[in-house]
MARDO-891873 format. One record per atom (N, C-alpha, C): residue in one letter; chain; atom name; x negated, y negated, z negated. Coordinates in steps of 0.1 Angstrom, whole numbers, plus 5000, padded with zeros to 4 digits. Atoms other than C-alpha are relative to their C-alpha. Example, Ala and Ser with C-alpha at 12.3 -4.5 7.8 and 13.67 -1.06 7.14 Angstrom:
BEGIN
{site "A","A","N",{4991,5012,5000}};
{site "A","A","CA",{4877,5045,4922}};
{site "A","A","C",{4991,4988,5000}};
{site "S","A","N",{5009,5011,5000}};
{site "S","A","CA",{4863,5011,4929}};
{site "S","A","C",{5008,4989,4992}};
This chain:
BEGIN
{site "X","A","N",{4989,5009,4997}};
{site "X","A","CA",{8063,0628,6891}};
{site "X","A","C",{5001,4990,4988}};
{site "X","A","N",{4996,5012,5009}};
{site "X","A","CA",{8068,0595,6872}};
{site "X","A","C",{5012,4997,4996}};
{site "X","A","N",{4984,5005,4998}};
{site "X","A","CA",{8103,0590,6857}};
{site "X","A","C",{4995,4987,4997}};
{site "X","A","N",{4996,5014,5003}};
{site "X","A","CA",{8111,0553,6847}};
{site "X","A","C",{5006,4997,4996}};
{site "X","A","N",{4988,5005,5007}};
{site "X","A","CA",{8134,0540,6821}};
{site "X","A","C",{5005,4990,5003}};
{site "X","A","N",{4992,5007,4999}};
{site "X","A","CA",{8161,0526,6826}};
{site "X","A","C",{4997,4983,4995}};
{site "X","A","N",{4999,5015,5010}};
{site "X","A","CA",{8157,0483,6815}};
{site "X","A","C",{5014,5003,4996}};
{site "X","A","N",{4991,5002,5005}};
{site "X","A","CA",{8180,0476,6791}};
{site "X","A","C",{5012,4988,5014}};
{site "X","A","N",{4988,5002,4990}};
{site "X","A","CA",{8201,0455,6821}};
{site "X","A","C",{5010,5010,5006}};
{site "X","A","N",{4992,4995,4988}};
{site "X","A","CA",{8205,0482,6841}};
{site "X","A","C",{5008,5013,4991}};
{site "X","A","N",{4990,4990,5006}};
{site "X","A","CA",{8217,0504,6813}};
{site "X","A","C",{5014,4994,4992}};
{site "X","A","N",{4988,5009,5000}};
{site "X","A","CA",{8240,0479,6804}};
{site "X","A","C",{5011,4998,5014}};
{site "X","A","N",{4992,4997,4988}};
{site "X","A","CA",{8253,0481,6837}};
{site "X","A","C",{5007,5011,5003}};
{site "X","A","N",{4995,4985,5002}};
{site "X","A","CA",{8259,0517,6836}};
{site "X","A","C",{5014,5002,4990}};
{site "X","A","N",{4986,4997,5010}};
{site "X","A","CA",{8282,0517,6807}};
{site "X","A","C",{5008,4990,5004}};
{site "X","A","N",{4988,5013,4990}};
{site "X","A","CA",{8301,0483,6825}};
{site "X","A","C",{5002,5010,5003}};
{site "X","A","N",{4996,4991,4992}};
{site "X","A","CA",{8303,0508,6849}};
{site "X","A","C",{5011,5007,4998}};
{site "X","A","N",{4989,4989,5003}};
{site "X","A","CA",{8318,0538,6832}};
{site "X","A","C",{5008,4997,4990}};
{site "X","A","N",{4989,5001,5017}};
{site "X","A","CA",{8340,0518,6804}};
{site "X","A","C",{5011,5002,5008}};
{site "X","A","N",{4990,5007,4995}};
{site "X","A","CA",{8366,0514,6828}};
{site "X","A","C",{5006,5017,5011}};
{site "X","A","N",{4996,4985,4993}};
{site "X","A","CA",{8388,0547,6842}};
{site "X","A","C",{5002,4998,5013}};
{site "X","A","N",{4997,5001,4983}};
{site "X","A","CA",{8393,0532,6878}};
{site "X","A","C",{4983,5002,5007}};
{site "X","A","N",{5014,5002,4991}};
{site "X","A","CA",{8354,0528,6883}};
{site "X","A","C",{4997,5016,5002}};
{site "X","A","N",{5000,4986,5000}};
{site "X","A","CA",{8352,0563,6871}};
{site "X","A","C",{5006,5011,5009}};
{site "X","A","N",{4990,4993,4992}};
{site "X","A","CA",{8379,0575,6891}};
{site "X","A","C",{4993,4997,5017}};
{site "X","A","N",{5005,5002,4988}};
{site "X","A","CA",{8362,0558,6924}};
{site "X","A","C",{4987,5009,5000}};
{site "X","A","N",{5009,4990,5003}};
{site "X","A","CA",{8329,0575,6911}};
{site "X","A","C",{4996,5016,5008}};
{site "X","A","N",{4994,4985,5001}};
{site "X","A","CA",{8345,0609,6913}};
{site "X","A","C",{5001,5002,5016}};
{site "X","A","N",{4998,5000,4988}};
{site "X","A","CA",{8358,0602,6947}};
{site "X","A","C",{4990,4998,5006}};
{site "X","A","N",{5011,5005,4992}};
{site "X","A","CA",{8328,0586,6964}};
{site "X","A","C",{4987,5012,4999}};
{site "X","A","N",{5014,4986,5000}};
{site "X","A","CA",{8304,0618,6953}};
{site "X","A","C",{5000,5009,5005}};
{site "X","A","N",{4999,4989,4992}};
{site "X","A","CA",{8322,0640,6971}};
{site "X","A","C",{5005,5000,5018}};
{site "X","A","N",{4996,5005,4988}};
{site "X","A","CA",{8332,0618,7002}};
{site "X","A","C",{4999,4987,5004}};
{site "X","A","N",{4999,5012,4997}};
{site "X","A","CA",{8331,0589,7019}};
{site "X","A","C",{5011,4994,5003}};
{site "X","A","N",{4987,5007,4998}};
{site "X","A","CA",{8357,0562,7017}};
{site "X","A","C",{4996,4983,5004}};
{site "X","A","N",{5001,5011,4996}};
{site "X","A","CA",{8362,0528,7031}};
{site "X","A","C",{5007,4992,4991}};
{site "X","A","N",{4997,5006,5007}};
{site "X","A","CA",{8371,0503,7008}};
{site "X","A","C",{5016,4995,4994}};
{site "X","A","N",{4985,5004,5004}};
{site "X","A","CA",{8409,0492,7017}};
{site "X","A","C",{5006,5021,5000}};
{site "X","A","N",{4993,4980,5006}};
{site "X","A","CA",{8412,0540,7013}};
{site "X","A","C",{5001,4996,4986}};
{site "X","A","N",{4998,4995,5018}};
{site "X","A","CA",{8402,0535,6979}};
{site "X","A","C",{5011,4990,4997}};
{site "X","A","N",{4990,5011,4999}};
{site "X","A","CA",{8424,0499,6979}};
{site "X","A","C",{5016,5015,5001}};
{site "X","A","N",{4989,4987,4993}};
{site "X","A","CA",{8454,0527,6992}};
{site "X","A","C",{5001,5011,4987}};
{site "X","A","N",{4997,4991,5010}};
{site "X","A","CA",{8448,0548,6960}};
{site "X","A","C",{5006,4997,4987}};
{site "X","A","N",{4990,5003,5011}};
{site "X","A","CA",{8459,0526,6932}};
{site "X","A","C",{5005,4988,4997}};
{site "X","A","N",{4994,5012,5005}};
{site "X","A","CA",{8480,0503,6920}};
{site "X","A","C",{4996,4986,4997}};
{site "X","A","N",{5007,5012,5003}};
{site "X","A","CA",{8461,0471,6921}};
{site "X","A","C",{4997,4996,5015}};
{site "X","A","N",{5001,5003,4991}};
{site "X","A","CA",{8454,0449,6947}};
{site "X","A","C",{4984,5004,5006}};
{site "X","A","N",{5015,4999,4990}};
{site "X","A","CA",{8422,0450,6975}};
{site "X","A","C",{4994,4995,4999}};
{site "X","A","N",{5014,5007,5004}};
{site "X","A","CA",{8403,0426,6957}};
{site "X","A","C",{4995,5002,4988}};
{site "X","A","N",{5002,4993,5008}};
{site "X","A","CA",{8406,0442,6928}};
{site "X","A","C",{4994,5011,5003}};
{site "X","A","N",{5009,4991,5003}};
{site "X","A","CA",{8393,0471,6938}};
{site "X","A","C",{4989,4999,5007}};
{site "X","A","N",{5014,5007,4994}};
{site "X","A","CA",{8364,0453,6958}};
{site "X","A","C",{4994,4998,4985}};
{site "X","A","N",{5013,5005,5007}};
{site "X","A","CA",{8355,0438,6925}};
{site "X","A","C",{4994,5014,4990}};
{site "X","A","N",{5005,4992,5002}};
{site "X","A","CA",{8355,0472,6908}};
{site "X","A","C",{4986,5010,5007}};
{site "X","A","N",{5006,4999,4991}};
{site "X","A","CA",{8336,0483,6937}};
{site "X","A","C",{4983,4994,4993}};
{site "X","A","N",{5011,5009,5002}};
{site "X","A","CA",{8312,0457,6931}};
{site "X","A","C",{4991,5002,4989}};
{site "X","A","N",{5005,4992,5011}};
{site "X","A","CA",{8308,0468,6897}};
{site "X","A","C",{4992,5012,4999}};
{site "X","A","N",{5009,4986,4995}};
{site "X","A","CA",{8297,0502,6904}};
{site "X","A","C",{4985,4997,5010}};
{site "X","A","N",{5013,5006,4991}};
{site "X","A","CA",{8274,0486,6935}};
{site "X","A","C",{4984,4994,4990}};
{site "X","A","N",{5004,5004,5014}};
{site "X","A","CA",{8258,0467,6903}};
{site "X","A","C",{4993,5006,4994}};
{site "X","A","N",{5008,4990,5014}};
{site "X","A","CA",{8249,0496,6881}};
{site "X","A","C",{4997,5014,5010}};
{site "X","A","N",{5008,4986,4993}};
{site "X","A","CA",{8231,0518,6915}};
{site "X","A","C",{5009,5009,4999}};
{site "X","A","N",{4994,4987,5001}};
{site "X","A","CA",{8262,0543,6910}};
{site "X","A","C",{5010,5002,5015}};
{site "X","A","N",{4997,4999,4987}};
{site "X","A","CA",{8274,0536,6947}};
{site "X","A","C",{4992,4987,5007}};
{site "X","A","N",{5009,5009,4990}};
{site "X","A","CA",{8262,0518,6979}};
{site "X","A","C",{5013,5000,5011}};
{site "X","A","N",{4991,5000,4990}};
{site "X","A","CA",{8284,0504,7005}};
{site "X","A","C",{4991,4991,5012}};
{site "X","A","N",{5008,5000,4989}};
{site "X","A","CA",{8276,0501,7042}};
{site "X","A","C",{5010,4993,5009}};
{site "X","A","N",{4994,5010,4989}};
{site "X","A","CA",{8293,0476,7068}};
{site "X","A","C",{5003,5012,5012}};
{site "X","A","N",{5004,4995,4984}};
{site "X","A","CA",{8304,0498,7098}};
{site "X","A","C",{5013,4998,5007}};
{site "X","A","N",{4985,5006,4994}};
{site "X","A","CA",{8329,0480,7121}};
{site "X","A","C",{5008,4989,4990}};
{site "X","A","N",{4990,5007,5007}};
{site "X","A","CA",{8355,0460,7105}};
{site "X","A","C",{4997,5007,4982}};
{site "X","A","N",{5001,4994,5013}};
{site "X","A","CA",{8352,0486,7072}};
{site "X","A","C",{4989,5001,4993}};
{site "X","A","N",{5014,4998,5008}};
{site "X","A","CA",{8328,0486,7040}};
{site "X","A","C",{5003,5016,4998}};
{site "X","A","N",{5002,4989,5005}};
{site "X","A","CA",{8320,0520,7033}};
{site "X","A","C",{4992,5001,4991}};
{site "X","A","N",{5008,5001,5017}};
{site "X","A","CA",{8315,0530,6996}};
{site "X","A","C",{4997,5019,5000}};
{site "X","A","N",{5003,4987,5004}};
{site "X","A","CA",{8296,0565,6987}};
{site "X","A","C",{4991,5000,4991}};
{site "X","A","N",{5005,4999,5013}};
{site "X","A","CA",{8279,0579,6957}};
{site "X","A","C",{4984,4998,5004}};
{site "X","A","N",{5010,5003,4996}};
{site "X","A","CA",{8243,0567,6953}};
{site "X","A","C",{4992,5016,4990}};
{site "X","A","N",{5001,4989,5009}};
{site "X","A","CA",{8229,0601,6938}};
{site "X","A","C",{4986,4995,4995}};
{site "X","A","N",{5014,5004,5004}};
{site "X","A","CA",{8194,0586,6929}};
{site "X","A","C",{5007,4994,4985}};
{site "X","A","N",{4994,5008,5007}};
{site "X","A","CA",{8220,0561,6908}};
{site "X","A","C",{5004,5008,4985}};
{site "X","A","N",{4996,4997,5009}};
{site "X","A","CA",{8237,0585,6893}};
{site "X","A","C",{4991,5015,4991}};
{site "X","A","N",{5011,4991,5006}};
{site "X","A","CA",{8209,0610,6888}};
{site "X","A","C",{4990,4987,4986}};
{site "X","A","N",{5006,5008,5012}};
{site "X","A","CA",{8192,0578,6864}};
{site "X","A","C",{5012,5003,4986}};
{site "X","A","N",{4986,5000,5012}};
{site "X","A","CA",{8229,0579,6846}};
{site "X","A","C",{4996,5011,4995}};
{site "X","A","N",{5002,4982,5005}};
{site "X","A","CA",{8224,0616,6837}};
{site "X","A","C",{4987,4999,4994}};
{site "X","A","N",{5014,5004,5005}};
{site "X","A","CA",{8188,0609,6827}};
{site "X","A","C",{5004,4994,4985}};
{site "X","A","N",{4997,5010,5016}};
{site "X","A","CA",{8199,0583,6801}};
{site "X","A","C",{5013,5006,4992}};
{site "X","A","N",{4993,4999,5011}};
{site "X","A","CA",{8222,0601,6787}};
{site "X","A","C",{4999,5014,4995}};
{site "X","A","N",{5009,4992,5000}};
{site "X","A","CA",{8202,0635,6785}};
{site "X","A","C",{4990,4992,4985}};
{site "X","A","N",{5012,5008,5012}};
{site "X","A","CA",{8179,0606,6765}};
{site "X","A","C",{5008,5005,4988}};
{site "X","A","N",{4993,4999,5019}};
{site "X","A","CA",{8203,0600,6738}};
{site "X","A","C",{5009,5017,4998}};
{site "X","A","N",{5000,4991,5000}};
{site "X","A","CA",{8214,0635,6741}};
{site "X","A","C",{4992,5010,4989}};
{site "X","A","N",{5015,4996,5005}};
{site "X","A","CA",{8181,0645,6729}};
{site "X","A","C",{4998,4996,4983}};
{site "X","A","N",{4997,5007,5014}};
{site "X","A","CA",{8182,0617,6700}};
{site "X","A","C",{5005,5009,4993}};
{site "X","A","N",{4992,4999,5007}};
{site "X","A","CA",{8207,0632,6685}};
{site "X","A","C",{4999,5018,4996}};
{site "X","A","N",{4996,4984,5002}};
{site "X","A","CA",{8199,0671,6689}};
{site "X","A","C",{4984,4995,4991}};
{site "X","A","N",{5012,5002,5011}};
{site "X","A","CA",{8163,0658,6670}};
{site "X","A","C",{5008,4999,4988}};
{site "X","A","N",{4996,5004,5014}};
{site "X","A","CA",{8183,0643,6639}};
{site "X","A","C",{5009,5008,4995}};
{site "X","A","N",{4993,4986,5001}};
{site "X","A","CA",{8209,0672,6642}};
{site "X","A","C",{4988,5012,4989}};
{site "X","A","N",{5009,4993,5005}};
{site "X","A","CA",{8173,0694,6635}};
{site "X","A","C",{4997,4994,4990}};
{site "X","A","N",{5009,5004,5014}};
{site "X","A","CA",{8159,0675,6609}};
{site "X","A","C",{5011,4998,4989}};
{site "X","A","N",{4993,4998,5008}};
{site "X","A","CA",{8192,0669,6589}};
{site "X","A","C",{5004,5015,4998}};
{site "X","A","N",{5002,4981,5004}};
{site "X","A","CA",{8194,0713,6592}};
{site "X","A","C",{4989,5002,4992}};
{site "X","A","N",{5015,4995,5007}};
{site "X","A","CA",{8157,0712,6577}};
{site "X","A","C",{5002,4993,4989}};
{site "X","A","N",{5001,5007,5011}};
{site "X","A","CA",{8165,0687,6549}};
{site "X","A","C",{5013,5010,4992}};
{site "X","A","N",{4987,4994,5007}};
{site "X","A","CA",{8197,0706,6541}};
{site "X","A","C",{4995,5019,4995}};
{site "X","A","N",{5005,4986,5004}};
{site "X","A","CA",{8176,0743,6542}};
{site "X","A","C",{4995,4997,4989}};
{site "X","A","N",{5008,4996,5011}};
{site "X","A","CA",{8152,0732,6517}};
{site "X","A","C",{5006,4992,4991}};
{site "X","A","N",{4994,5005,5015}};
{site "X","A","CA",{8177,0713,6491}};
{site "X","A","C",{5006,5013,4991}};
């Protein structure tokens, strides 16, 4: 199996994505259910093109997919999307448990 890193766009899109507690909060919802756009509109305090453009944001960075059916868009979690998010941040994860080790190894032998 071939992974593929992230381009630097589309990981810039990811953290757009998750700076923001509403996109997060749709995120949360949309991975365990499907909602129609003016539902999530219905959950907070902002208007229904605000939370389109949030929406849109997320659409953006692969972490949801919305689908036309009837009058309603329907937004749900793209898990391919958010399986890359997890990926990249597993990466720097990693970074960090390397330099963790080698600052332990520099610190044994002083």
């Amino acid at each position: 199996m071939v992974v593929e890193k992230l381009s630097e766009t589309e990981t810039d899109r990811l953290f757009q994505a998750f700076a923001d507690s509403t996109r997060r909060d749709i995120v949360r919802r949309v991975t365990v259910g499907e909602y129609s756009v003016s539902g999530l509109a219905a959950l907070y305090a902002m208007s229904f093109a605000a939370v389109q453009k949030h929406v849109a944001v997320l659409e953006r960075a692969s972490l949801v997919t919305k689908e036309k059916r009837g009058r309603e868009q329907i937004v749900r979690g793209d898990h391919e999307g958010l399986h890359n998010a997890r990926r990249l941040l597993d990466d720097f994860e990693q970074i960090w448990r390397q330099r963790a080790a080698r600052m332990a190894d520099i610190l044994a032998e002083g």
